[in-house]
C-alpha positions, 0 to 999 in steps of 0.5 A: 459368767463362767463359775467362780471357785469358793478359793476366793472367797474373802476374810472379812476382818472386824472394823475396830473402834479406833478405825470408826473414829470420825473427822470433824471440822475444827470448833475454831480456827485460830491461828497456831502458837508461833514458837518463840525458838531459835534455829540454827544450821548444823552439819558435820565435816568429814575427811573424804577417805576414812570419814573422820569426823573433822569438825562441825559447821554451825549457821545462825542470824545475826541481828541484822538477819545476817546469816553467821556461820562458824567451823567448830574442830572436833579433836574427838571421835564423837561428840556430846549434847554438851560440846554442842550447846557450848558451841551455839552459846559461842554462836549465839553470843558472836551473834549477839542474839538475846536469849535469857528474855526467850519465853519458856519453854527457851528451845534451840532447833538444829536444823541439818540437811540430813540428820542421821549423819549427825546422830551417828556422830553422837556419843551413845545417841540411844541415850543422850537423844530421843530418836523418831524416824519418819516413817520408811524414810531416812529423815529422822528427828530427835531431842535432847534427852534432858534440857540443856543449861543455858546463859544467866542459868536458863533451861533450854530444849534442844531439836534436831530437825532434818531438812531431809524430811520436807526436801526430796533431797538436802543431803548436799545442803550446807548448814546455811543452805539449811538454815534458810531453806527451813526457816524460809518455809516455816514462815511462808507457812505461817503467814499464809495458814497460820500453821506453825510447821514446828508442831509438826514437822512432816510435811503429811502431817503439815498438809493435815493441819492446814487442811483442818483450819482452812479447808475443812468445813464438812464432816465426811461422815455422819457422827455421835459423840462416845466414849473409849475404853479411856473414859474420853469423848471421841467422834464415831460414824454413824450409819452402815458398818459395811460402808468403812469395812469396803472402803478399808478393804478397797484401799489399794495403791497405784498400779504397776505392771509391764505388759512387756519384758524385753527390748522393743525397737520402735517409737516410743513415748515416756507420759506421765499425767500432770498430777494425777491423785490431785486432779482426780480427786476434783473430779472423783465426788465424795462423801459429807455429813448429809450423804444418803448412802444406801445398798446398791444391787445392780449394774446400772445403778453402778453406772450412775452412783459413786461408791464401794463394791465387792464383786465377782468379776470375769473379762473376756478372754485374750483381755491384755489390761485388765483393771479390777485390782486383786491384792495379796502380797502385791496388788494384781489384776487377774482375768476373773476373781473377787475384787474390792472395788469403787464404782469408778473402776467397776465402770471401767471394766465394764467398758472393757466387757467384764461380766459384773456380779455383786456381792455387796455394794453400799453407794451414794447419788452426788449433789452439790456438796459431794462434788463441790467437796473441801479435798477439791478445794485444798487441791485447787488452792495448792494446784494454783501455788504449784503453778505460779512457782517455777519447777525445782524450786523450793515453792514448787517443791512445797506444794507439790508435796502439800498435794500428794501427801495429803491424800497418803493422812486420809489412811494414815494408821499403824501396821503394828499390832502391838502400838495401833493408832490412827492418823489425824487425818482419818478418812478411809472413805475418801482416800479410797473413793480418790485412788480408785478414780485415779486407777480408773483413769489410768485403766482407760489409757493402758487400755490403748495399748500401752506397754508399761505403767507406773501409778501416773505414768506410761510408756507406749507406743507414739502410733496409738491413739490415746485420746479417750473420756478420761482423758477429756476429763482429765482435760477439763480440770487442767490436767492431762498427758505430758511428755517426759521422753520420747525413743526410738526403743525402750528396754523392760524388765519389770514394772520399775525397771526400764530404759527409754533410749534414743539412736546414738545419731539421733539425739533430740535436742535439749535431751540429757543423756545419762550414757551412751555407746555405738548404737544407743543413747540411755535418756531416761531409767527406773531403777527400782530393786538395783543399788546402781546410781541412774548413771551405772543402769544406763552403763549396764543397760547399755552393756547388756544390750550389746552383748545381748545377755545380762551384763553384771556390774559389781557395785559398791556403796556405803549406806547410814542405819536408819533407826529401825535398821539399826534395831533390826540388825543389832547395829549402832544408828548413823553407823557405815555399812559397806555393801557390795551388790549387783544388779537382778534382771528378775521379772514380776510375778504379776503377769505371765510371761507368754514367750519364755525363751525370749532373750529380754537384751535382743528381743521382747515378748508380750505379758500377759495377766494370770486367770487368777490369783490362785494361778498366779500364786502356783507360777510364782512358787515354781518361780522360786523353786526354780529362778534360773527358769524364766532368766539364766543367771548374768554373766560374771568374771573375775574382777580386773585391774583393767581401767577404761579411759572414755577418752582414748577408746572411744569415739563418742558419735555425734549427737544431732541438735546438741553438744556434750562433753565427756566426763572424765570422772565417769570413766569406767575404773576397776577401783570402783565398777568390776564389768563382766563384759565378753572382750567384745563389748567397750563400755559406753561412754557418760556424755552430758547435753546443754541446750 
């Protein structure tokens, strides 16, 4: 191995109490207090134009399990905690539901499809309610600041909860779609584990309990009762502090890289893995109370044990996939460095002719128990739910994310210096041991000659051949590669920026078709880092596609503050913020682009990995001192009045296996979309396809 620069040399930052915290099975398993609360469905209506809050929509059982659901005006710009309690006593009362026998504490649930809307409506929301964002989302839930007087001079609290945090997307939900969506889960959660998803009110941290009390049984590490600088008893590990240190410092996340930037006219495939972290953590073995672990210095000890490595590593030259991951800002994998890593990915390398030398290593020899673990059995039981629901459904949509989030509580902590904390779920160990396995995988069919990937999916060319051991692993758990989409070009920007296109001719059958001109059909997009809706890309990808140049399309929309942008920005919570924007054609740093004068709209260049991060890092500062390097900037004009009708300038093509209809509410219009497109390019019409 060629000798590697003291530049990489790693900080090695010191474990914290907290972080040694250990999880232990639960002393018993009761079943959780069932709240005796009432939930109502709450939304709010607006005028469409000046969005002029109109009046607010509230939705309740009746006795006979009815839902009742009643309009209240709103004559005012805002609205208090107390025109709200006045409202659900009317309801209730209409309702005939009792509630002066409720037990203490008497509490009313609003339930909102998405509940910064409703918070933004409130006079002074800072003040009247206690707002919690859930983590970098939109959901938020909140409480009344003081109870609320009730019927016969009863005290009641009163919740906001948004459905918006256990549903991919409720914001068009009405208040009675609401209503029934959450209570139906809530009790479908209850009757099956004995979790009352009032007390939590995330679906991580749902998963969390429900894998405590069912599923739980082993400790992942060995322990000793102490006490904390509070004075309580807490459980820490046992044993060598540099095994959470490794497993710390080799948390990463999915890997995300192009190994392409342009347009590449051939056969193509869109894969994804059938659920890639739940599968992979049946398979990846893991660590329990009884687990030897011990220091592990050499290769083929590596090659029959699981567990966490720090090593200088180097890959041969002219390796287009390398898989150790590096991180700085962003997760990386360079030709040669030191990388933080699991004994799964090192096997990976290997196979690939990395040259391995070990800095530190700690592993352990699997048995029965590490393979036969509690996370396998908990991504079984909700694998199998997920599998008798039809997909789309609210069942399917649980338990998939039962699946995957449960997996994000095994490194649940704070990122904030200032209010440090640990999840409940606390199991670093774990969590790294399983997405190492999953990048492991992963870095065997990128390995076939894949042009892109993104955490568990894949575009590559259909002509290669990508059966390999992982996926016959993959295979044996019931998982596997599935076809998404399949083109005859697909178009790559970056990592999270791509299009998979059909010939207009020669549309597959039952294939939904976001927009089409002339030449080509868009059949599926990633959109990440663009303002734009999956139907504007597919337009401009289009559009630049055929002027052979980057093609702008001013776009507008209005977004809600958050929370936390709300306190960022010095702006009020729920407020409109208007915001004009237009799509970047901006590469990542990750990879080196081999051909730099390549025009991304006509042709493509192959990517290629940096030596090192410290080269890496000098592109990137010349990237940034120079961004019209690599890409000129788009094309832009003058916004114009002119108003594109799909009907009259268009002959749509004939799509093969499938009939479409055109939309005329997609129609190109300058009072929403400004196109900066040459004369020459029309802009392509929106068909959509039935089977």
């Amino acid at each position: 191995m060629s000798s590697i620069t003291a530049n990489f040399v790693m900080s090695r930052p010191t474990v914290t109490f907290d972080q040694c915290k250990a999880l232990l099975p639960p002393k018993h398993r009761k079943p959780e207090a069932y709240q005796d609360a009432l939930l109502i469905g709450f939304a709010v209506d607006f005028t469409p134009i000046s969005r002029r809050l109109l009046s607010i929509r509230l939705a309740a059982r009746d006795v006979n399990g009815s839902v009742l659901t009643h309009v209240y005006p709103v004559k005012t710009a805002r609205i208090t905690p107390a025109f709200i309690a006045t409202c659900v006593w009317h309801l209730l009362d209409e309702a005939k539901v009792e509630t002066q026998t409720r037990k203490n504490p008497r509490q009313i649930v609003l339930v909102c499809p998405s509940a910064l809307s409703v918070i933004g409506v409130f006079d002074d929301p800072e003040k009247g309610l206690e707002i919690k964002q859930i983590g970098q989302t939109k959901a938020h839930h909140a409480e009344f600041a003081r109870p609320v007087d009730g019927p016969g001079k009863t005290k009641w609290n009163f919740r906001i909860a948004d459905r918006l945090a256990f549903a991919k997307d409720s914001t068009g939900e009405s208040a009675e779609a609401a209503l029934v969506a959450f209570a139906s889960f809530r009790q479908e959660v209850f009757a099956r584990h004995g979790v009352e998803v009032l007390n939590h009110l995330t679906p991580a941290s749902t998963a969390a309990a429900i894998f405590r009390k069912d599923f739980l049984f082993s400790a992942p590490r060995r322990h000793k009762m102490v006490l904390d600088v509070k004075g309580r008893v807490t459980p820490v590990v046992l044993g060598d502090p540099e095994i959470r240190r490794l497993a710390m410092q080799g948390y990463r996340g999915g890997r995300s890289e192009a190994y392409i930037h342009g347009l590449y006219v051939g056969s193509v495939a869109a894969l994804d893995v059938n659920s890639l972290y739940p599968h992979a953590a049946i398979l990846q073995p893991l660590c329990c109370a009884t687990t030897r672990w011990r220091s592990v210095k050499t290769i083929a000890d590596v090659r029959l044990l699981e567990g966490f490595a720090e090593v200088k590593f180097e890959f041969p030259k002219g390796t287009t996939h390398p898989c150790l991951p590096v991180k700085q800002d962003a997760l990386c994998f360079p030709l040669r460095g030191i990388s933080i890593c699991t004994f799964s990915e090192i096997r990976a390398a290997l196979s690939l002719g990395a040259e391995i030398e070990i800095m530190t290593a700690r592993g352990f020899e699997p048995g029965k128990a590490e393979r036969e673990h509690d996370i396998g059995q908990f991504m079984k039981h909700f694998l199998a739910q997920k599998k008798q629901a039809a997909k789309g459904t609210a069942p399917y949509e649980a338990a998939k994310n039962m699946l995957n989030l449960l997996i994000g509580k095994l490194i649940g902590q704070s990122h904030d210096p200032q209010k440090p904390w640990i999840g409940s779920l606390w199991v670093p160990e774990w969590h790294t041991l399983i997405l190492g396995k999953s990048r492991a995988i992963m870095a065997e069919v990128v390995a076939r000659g894949a042009l892109q990937i993104t955490t568990d999916g894949v575009i590559v060319p259909t002509e290669i051949a990508l059966q390999c051991r992982a996926l016959t692993e993959l295979e044996s758990v019931g998982s596997g590669l599935r076809l998404e989409h399949e083109g005859d070009a697909c178009w790559i920007g970056r990592a999270q920026m791509y299009a998979i296109l059909q010939r207009a001719g020669n549309v597959r059958p039952r294939t939904e078709v976001l927009a089409v001109d002339a030449n080509w059909a868009v059949v599926r997009v990633a959109r990440g880092g663009t303002s734009e809706t999956t139907t504007q890309f597919a337009q401009t990808m289009l559009l630049s596609i055929a002027a052979g140049q980057a093609i702008t399309t001013e776009r507008h929309r209005t977004r809600l503050m958050t929370a936390e942008a709300a306190e960022r920005e010095g702006k009020r919570i729920g407020s409109e913020v208007e915001e004009t924007s237009r799509t970047k054609f901006s590469r990542g740093h990750d990879r080196r682009l081999v051909d730099r004068d390549v025009d991304q709209f006509r042709n493509y260049s192959q990517t290629e990995s940096f030596s090192t991060i410290d080269k890496q890092n000098e592109a990137q500062k010349k990237q940034k001192s120079n961004p019209n390097r690599q890409h000129p900037q788009p094309t832009t004009t003058k916004a114009t009045n002119k108003t594109y009708d799909t009907h009259t300038q268009h002959n749509t093509p004939k799509i093969m296996g499938g009939s479409g209809h055109i939309n005329p509410d997609s129609a190109y219009s300058a009072s929403h979309s400004h196109f900066a497109a040459p004369s020459s390019v029309e802009p392509p019409s929106i068909v959509h396809f039935s089977p």
